[in-house]
N, C-alpha and C positions, 0 to 999 in steps of 0.2 A: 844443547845450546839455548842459550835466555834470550827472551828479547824484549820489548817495551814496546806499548800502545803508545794511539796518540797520545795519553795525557804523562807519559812518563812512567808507566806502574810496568810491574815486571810481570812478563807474560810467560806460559810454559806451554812450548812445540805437543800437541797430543801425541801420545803412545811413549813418551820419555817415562824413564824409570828412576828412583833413587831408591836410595842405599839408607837404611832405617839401623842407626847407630845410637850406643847405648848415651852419649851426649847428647843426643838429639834429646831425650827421655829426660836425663838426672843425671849430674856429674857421677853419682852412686849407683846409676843402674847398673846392673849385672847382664850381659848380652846371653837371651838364652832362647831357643829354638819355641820355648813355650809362648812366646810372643805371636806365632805363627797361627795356632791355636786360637790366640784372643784376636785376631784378624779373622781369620776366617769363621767366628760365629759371629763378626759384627758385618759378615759381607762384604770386608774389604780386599781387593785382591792382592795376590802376593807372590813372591817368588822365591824360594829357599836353593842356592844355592852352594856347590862345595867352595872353601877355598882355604888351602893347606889345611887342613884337618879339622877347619873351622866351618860353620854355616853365613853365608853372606842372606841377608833379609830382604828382600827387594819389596816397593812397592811403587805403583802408579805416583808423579811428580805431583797430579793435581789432589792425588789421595793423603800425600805425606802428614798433613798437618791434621786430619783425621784419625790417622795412625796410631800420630805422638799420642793424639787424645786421648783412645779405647786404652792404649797402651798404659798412660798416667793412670787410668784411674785402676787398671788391673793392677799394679805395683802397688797402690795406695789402700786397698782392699785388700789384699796379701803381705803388707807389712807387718815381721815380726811374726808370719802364722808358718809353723801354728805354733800357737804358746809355748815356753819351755815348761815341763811340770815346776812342781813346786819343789823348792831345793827339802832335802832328807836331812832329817836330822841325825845327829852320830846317837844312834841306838846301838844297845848294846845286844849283838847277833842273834841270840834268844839258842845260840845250840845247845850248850849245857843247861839251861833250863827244861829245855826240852826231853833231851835224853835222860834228863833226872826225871821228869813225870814219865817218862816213857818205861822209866823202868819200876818208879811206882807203881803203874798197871799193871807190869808183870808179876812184883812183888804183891797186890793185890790177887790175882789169878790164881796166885799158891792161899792165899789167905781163903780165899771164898773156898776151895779145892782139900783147904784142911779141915780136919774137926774140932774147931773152936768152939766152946762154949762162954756163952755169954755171962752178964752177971745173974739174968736169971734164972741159971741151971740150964738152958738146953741150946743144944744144934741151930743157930740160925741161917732160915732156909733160904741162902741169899739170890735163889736164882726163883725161887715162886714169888719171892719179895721185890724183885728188883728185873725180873723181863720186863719186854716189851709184849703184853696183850692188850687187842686193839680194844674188846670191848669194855677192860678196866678202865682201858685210860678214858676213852669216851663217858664213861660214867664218874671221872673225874679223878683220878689215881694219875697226876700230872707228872710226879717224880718217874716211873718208868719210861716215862720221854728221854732222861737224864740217865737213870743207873741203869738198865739197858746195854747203853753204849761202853760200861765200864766192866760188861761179864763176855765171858768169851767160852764155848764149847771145849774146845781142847786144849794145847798146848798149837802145835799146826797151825789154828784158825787165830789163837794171840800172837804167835809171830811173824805170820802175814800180813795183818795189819800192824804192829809194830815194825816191819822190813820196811812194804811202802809207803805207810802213813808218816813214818818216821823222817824222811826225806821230804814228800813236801809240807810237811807242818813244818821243817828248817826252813823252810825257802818264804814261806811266809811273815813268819817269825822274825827272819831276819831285812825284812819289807818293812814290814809295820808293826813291830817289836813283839814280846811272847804275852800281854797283856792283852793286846788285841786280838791278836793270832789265836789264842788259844777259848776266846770270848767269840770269834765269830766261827770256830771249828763247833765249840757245845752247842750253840744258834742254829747251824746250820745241821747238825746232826739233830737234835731237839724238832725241828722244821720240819724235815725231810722224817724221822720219827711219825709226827704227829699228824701228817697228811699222806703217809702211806695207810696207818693203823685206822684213820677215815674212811680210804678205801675196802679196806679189806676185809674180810668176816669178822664178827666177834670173834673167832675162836685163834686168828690170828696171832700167834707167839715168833717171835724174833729175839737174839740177842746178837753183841755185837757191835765195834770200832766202827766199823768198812763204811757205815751209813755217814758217822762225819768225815773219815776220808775220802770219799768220794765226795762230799761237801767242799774240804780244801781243796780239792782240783778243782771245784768248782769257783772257787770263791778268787786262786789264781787267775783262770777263766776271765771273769767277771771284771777283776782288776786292769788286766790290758786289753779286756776289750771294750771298756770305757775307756781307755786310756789311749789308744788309737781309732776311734770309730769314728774320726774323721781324714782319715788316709786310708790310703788303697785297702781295698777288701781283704785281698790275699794277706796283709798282717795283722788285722782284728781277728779274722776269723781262724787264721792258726791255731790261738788255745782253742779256742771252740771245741776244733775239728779235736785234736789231739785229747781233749776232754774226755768226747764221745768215744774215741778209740780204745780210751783204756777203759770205759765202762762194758764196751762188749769184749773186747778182749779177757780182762780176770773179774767184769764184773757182774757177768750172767751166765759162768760156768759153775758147775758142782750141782749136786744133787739138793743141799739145803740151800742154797743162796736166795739170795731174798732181794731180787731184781726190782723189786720194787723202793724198796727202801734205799737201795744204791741210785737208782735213777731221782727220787725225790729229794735225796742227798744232795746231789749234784747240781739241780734244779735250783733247791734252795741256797744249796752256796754259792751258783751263778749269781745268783738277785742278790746276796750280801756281799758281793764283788762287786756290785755295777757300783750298789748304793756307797761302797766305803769307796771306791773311786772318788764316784760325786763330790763326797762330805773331803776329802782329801785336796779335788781340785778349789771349792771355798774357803775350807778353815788350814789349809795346812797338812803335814803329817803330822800323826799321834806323837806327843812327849813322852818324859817318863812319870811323869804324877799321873796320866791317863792310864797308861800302859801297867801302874803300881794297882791301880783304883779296880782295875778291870782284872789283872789277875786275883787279886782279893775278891772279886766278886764272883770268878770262876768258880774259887774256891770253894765257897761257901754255899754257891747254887749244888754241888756236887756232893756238898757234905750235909748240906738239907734234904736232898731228895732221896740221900740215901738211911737220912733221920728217919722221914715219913714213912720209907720203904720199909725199916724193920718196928716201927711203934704206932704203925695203923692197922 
């Protein structure tokens, strides 16, 4: 019940309550429980009750106009958030590109595996030419960061990572087209390469995919968790965790695995995840004159370091 002072103003009975409705806010406000939250960390009190399957807002009569206040401006600092991404361009899927280099690799694997002679007469040694040893590289043999990744032990150790490398360099590929994908896969295997071979003895030899596969799960990783790292925990750190899972799961078993080069893998294609996020959430996604520009440059990194690798 209202009532009025001497001078005619309208007065309100202490202990009366009202009812904090989405009009009261903004013809547009949306009536949500979360308001209850923006109330009680500005101290103001409140009431939440049921009613038909709905929440009724209560607060103090002489608090109401306080209310609307915190309330406006919570509304007006959460408009529109959080951002929509940036709309995707129609790229084209990147699968048969992919599957087509993936079976170059393997088509490679037989090459390096036969005895081919060159124009100069003899056997070229492509796995003393083209591993990864840590103390060459240190002393400046830059291409075994690159042709490394392109020799594989057996037949087993290339279809392993062709099985699950194959899948998510798709999933990337078909994100951020096979231009990119396949530019920030060599990056992040190259990275993760050249900061294990830092650590590790000079006498350190490695060959081997797995280092930039585990780079693209990391670079997935990296992608939604800038790409959520302002909502709840539990969905940034999903890839994360699932990252980490599959690196101890298949990627510190076997007797030669090189745990080390799978964890820096991963590492460095976390960081080229966060950063191609960034550069995505300002410029956009990648076109196809990027995506054209970048595989041609894939190419040619790969076909350089395998230059150096057999004519130094």
């Amino acid at each position: 019940m209202e009532m009025e002072d001497g001078h005619g103003r309208e007065t309100v009975p202490p202990g009366e309550w009202r009812r904090l409705l989405p009009e009261d806010v903004a013809a547009d406000a949306r009536y949500s429980a979360v308001w209850a939250v923006v109330l009680a960390s500005k101290g103001i009190p409140y009431s939440l009750e049921p009613e038909q399957g709905q929440w009724r807002l209560m607060v103090p009569a002489e608090q109401l106009a306080a209310a609307v206040r915190e309330i406006l401006l919570y509304e007006d600092e959460n408009r529109n958030w959080p951002p929509l991404p940036s709309p995707q361009p129609a790229l084209v899927s990147g699968t048969y590109t992919t599957l087509s280099l993936l079976i170059l690799l393997a088509a490679f694997h037989n090459l390096v595996r036969s005895d081919l002679i060159t124009v100069a007469g003899n056997y070229p040694d492509w796995f003393s030419s083209g591993m990864m040893q840590s103390g060459k590289v240190m002393d400046g043999e830059w291409w075994r960061l690159v042709t490394s990744l392109t020799l594989h032990a057996d037949l087993p150790h290339l279809l392993g990572n062709l099985c699950i490398g194959g899948v998510f360099v798709v999933l990337l590929c078909r994100e951020l087209g096979s231009g990119v994908g396949w530019t920030l896969l060599l990056g992040a295997g190259l990275l993760g390469n050249f900061v294990n071979g830092y650590i590790q003895p000079a006498t350190h030899n490695s060959i081997g995919a797995s280092t930039a596969v585990f780079g693209v799960v990391g670079i997935l990783a990296g992608l939604r968790v800038r790409r959520y790292h302002r909502q709840t925990k539990q969905r940034w750190a999903v890839p994360v965790a699932a990252a980490l899972s599959l690196l101890v799961l298949i990627g510190s078993e076997g007797k030669n695995t090189d745990v080390g080069a799978h964890f820096f893998g991963l590492l460095a294609g976390l960081l080229l995840g966060l950063a191609t996020e960034a550069a995505v959430v300002r410029y956009g996604y990648p076109g196809h004159r990027l995506n054209f520009l970048l595989a041609v440059f894939s190419s040619l990194l790969v076909l350089t370091a395998w230059w150096y690798a057999l004519h130094i």
